[in-house]
C-alpha positions as CSV (number, residue, x, y, z in Angstrom):
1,X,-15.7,-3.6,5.1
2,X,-16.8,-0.2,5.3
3,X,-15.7,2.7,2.8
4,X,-15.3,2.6,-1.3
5,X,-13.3,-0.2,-2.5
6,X,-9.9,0.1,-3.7
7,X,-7.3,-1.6,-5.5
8,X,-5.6,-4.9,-3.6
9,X,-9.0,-5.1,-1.0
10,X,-7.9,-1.6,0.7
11,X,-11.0,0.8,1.2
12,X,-11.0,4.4,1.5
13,X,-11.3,4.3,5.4
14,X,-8.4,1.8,5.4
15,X,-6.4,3.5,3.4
16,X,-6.4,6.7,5.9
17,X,-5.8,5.1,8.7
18,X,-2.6,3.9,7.5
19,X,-1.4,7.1,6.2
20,X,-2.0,6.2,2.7
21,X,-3.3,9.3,0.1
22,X,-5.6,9.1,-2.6
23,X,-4.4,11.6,-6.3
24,X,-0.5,11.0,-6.0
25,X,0.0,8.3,-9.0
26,X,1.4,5.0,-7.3
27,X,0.4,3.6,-10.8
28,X,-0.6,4.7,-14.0
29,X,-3.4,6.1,-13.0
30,X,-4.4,9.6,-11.3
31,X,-6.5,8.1,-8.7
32,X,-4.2,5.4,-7.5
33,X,-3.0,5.5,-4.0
34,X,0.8,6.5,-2.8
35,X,2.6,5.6,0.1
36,X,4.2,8.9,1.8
37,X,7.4,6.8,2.1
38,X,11.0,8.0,3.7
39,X,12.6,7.2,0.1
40,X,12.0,7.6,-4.0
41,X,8.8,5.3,-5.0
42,X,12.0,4.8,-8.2
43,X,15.3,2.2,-7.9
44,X,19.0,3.4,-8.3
45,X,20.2,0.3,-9.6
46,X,18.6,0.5,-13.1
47,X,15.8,-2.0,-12.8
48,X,12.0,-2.1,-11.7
49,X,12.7,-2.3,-7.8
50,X,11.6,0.1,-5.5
51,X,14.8,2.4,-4.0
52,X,14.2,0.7,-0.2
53,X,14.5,-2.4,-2.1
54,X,17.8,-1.2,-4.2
55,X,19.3,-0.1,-0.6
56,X,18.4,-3.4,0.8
57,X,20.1,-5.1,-1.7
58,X,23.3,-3.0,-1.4
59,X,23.6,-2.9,2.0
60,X,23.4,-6.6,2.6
61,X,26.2,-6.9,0.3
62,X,28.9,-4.7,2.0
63,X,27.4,-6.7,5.2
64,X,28.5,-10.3,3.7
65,X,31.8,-8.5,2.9
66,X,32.1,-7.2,6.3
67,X,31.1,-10.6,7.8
68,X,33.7,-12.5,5.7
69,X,36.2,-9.5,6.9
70,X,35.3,-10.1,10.5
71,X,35.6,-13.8,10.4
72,X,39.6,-12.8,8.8
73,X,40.0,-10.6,11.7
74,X,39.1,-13.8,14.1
75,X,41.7,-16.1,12.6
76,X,44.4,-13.3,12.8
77,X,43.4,-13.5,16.5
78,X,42.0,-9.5,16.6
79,X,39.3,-10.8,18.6
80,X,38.4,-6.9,19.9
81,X,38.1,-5.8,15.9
82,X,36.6,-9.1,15.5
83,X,33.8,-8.3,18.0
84,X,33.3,-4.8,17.1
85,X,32.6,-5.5,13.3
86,X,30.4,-8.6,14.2
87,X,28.4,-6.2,16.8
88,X,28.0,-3.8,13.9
89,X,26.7,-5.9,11.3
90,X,23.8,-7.1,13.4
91,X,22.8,-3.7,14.5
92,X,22.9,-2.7,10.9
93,X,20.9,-6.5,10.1
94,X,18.4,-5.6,13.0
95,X,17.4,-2.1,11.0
96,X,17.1,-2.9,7.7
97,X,14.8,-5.6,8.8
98,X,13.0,-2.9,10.5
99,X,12.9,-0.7,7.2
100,X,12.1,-3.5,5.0
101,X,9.7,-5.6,7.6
């Protein structure tokens, strides 16, 4: 590999090319890289997760709910509502994979 050697086998060149930055303080150090990321590097539920995976975690949640609701809709024979919430629940499924992936 070409370029200085970072943390986790990364080298500087790397580490550029996939839009990472050196002097923003991932870690504990000054010198560590940072990820220029849509969301907080910190959690909102309280623990040592990152915020995407905090989201992640909530959001699959109110989609079990909201699967569990739409399978309630089904037996009450709302098969329109029934469709619409099932529709919804993989479209929201499809992008958090895409933010997590």
């Amino acid at each position: 590999m070409t370029g200085t050697p970072l943390r986790d086998g990364l080298t500087t060149d790397i580490a550029y090319r996939l839009g990472l930055h050196q002097g923003q303080g991932l870690g504990h150090g000054g010198n560590d890289l940072s990820v220029m990321a849509f969301f907080p590097i910190k959690g909102f539920l309280g623990t040592d997760a990152t915020f995407e995976a905090d989201l992640n975690l909530v959001v699959q949640v109110v989609m079990g709910a909201a699967l569990i609701g739409g399978s309630c809709l089904a037996k009450r024979k709302r098969y329109a509502a029934h469709g619409i919430c099932q529709t919804s629940v993989l479209l929201l499924n499809l992008g958090m994979i895409g933010l997590v992936m």
